[in-house]
Each structure stands twice: as structure tokens, then as C-alpha cells.
C-alpha positions in Angstrom: 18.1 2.2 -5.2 15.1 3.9 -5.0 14.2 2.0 -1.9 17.3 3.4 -0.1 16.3 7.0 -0.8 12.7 6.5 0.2 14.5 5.4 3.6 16.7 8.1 3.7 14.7 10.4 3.0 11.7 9.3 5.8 15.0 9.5 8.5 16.0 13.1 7.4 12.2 14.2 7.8 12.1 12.8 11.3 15.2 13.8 12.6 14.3 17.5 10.6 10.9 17.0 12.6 12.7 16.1 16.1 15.0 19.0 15.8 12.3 21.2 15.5 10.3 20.3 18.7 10.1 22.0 21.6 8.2 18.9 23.4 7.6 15.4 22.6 6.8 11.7 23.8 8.6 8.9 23.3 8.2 6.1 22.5 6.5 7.3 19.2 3.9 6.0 18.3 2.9 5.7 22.1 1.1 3.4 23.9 -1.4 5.4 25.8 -1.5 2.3 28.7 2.4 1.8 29.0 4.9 4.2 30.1 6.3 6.9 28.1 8.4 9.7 28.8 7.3 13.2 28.5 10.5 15.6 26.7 10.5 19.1 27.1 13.7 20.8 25.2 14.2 24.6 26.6 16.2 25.6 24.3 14.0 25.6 21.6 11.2 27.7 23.3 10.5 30.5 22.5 10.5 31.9 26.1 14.4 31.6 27.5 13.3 32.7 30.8 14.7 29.1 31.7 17.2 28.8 29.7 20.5 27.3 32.0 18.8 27.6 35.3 19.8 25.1 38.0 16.7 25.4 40.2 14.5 22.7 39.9 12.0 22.6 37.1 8.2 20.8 37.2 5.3 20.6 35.2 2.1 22.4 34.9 -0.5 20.1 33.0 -3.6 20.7 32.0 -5.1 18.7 29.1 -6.5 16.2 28.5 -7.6 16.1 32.4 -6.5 18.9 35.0 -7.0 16.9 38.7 -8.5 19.1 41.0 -7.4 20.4 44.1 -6.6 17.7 46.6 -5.4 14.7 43.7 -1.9 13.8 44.4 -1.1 14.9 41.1 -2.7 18.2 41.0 -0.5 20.9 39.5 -0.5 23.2 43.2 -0.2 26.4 43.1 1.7 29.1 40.7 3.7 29.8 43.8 4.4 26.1 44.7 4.2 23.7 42.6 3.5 20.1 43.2 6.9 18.3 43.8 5.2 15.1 42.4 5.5 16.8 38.9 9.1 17.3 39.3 10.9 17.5 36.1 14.2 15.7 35.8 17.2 16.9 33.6 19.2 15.6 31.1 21.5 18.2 31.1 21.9 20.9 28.2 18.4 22.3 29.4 16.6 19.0 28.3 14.2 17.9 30.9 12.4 14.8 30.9 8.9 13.3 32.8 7.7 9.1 33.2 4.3 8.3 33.3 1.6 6.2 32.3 -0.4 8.6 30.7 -4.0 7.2 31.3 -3.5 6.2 34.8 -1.4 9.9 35.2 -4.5 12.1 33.8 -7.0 9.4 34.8 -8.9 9.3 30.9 -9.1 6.9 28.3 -7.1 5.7 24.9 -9.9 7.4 22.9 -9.8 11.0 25.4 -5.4 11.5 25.1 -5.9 11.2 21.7 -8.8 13.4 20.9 -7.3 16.2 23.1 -3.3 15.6 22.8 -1.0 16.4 25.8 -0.7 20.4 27.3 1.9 21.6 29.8 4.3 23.7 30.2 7.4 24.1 31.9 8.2 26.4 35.4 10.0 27.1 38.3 8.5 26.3 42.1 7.3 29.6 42.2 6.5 30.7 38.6 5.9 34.1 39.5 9.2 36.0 38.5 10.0 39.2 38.2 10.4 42.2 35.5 11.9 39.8 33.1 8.6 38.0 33.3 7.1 34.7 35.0 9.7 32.2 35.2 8.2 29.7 32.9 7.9 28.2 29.0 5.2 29.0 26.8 2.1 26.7 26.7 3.1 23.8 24.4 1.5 21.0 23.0 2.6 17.3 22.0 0.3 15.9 19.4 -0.3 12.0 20.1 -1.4 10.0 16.8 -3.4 7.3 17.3 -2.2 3.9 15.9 -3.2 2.6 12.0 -6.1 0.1 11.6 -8.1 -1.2 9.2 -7.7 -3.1 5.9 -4.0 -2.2 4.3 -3.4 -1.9 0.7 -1.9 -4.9 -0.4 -0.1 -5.7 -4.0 -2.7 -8.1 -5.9 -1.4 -12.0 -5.3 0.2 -12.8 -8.4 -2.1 -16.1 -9.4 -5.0 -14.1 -9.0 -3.9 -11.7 -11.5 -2.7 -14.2 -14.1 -5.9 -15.7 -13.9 -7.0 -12.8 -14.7 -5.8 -11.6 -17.3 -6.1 -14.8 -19.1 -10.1 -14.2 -18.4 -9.4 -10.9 -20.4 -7.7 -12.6 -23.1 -10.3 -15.2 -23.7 -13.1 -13.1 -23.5 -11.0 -11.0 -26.9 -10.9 -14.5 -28.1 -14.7 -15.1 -27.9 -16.2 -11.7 -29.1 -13.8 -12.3 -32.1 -15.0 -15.2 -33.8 -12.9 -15.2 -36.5 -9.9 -15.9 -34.0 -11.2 -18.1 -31.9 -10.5 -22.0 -32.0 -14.5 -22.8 -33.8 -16.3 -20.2 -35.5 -19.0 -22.2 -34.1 -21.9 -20.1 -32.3 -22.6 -22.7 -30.1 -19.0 -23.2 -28.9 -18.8 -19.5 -28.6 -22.3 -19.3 -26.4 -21.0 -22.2 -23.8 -17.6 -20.4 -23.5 -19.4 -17.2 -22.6 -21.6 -18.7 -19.8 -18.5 -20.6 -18.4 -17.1 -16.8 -18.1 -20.1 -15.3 -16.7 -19.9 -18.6 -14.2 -16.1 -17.7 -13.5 -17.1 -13.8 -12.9 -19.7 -15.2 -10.4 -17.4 -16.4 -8.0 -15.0 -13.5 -7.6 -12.3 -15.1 -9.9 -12.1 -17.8 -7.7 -10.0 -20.5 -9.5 -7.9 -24.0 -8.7 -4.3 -23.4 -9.0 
């Protein structure tokens, strides 16, 4: 039971987190050297100067790498932006982008994750008028880099009998008047056969 509600609860936070984006990647977590699609949701910007337009829409990058002037993937200019950076839509003003995002921005694993993914969204000419420049507020999509390292992993169950029969015995031998022989000598050889045990990390035959 509690197992279901941990997973319950784990899909309510993610779907709470998804609903709150403005701009995300999927697949998540990515791979920063396979294709993944770039999702920019206008509705929840906070800028609606977008909001239901039918022009066409295209991005404006500019971290972790900005190409320079010239690169096919430049952004352009304000006025005209690259049509290589052409958003597509999914309709209800969500608008989606494929790349490949280290061959895209031209960097490595280690750079798109220190410095995360910046763009925002615009028309062709992003100029605009008194309403103010036809375009999103600068957003941000956080990439996470994936887990490694040694995992916590519950103690193999052996092991831990083992143990605790190594505790027990030990009780056994500092209490001489419950052990098997009152003997010292008995005691003495059952003590260096623990100390011999301890030695080797526990290590026993099963």
C-alpha cells in the first residue's frame, strides 16, 4: 500500500511540475547526443503578446552557444529571423523544436549541462508595436545530468545473518558464565577466530 502512494504521489508531482512549465525537453532525462524535442507552451508565459497568433513562430537561442553570424543556425536578425529555427505548432499555442542538442549548439555533454538551454519565442520580425515586441519572455529549460556512482543497496541478507550471529557470539564470549566452557583458554581461541573473521570483511562460506 504504501508503495502505491509513493507512486502516486511521484506522478502527481510531475504532472503538477509539467503543468507549470512554460518550456521543456523531452525526452526527460535527455540524452544530450540523441534527438530531443524542444517545447515551448505560450500560454503559460507571462508575456501573451503571442498568444493565438497564426504567423509563424521561431526561436531565438542563446545559451549554452550563440553561433555567430554566418552559421546556418545563427539566430538572424530581430527583424528576420533565421527560418532554420522555425518553430512548429501543435496547436492550442504549443510549439515544438527537434534537434540534437550538441551537434545544434556545437558543445559538449559536460557544457549543455553546466549552462542549461535559453531561448525564447518570436515572430519573424520581433519588433512590434505599442503593445510591445512580439515575443516571450527569456526562459530557461534546466537539463539534469544523469545519476552515477555507487547506489544504496539493501544489505544481502546472508551477510547480515552472519552478522549478527558474530554479535551474538561475541555476548557469548565476554560472558563467561554463559558461554559453552568457562574455560579461559576456550574463551581466548574463540576471540582470535573473531578478530580473524573481522579481518576479512565478514567474508564467510555459505
Amino acid at each position: 500500500m504504501k508503495k502505491l502512494l509513493f507512486v502516486i504521489t511521484a506522478v502527481l508531482m510531475s504532472i503538477g511540475k509539467l503543468v507549470a512549465q512554460k518550456a521543456w525537453a523531452t525526452p526527460d532525462p535527455i540524452n544530450p547526443n540523441d534527438s530531443i524535442t524542444i517545447w515551448v507552451d505560450i500560454k503559460k508565459c507571462d508575456r501573451q503578446q503571442l498568444a493565438g497568433t497564426t504567423d509563424p513562430l521561431y526561436m531565438w537561442t542563446w545559451t549554452p552557444n550563440e553561433h555567430a553570424v554566418g552559421h546556418p543556425l545563427n539566430n538572424g536578425t530581430w527583424q528576420a529571423s533565421n527560418d532554420a529555427l522555425q518553430m512548429r505548432s501543435a496547436g492550442n499555442d504549443l510549439y515544438f523544436y527537434r534537434m540534437v542538442p550538441t551537434q545544434f549548439y556545437e558543445v559538449t555533454a559536460a557544457e549543455l549541462y553546466n549552462n542549461d538551454i535559453s531561448l525564447l519565442l518570436k515572430k519573424k520580425d520581433g519588433t512590434g508595436g505599442a503593445a510591445g515586441e512580439d515575443k516571450t519572455e527569456d526562459l530557461k529549460i534546466d537539463l539534469a545530468p544523469p545519476v552515477v556512482g555507487p547506489q544504496k543497496v539493501a544489505p544481502f541478507p546472508k551477510l547480515a545473518k552472519k552478522r549478527y550471529f558474530v554479535d551474538w557470539w561475541q555476548r557469548r564470549i565476554d560472558n563467561p558464565l554463559r558461554s559453552q566452557s568457562g574455560n579461559q583458554g576456550y574463551i581466548e581461541r574463540q576471540r582470535r577466530f573473531l578478530r580473524l573473521r573481522k579481518s576479512q570483511n565478514w567474508r564467510w562460506r555459505c
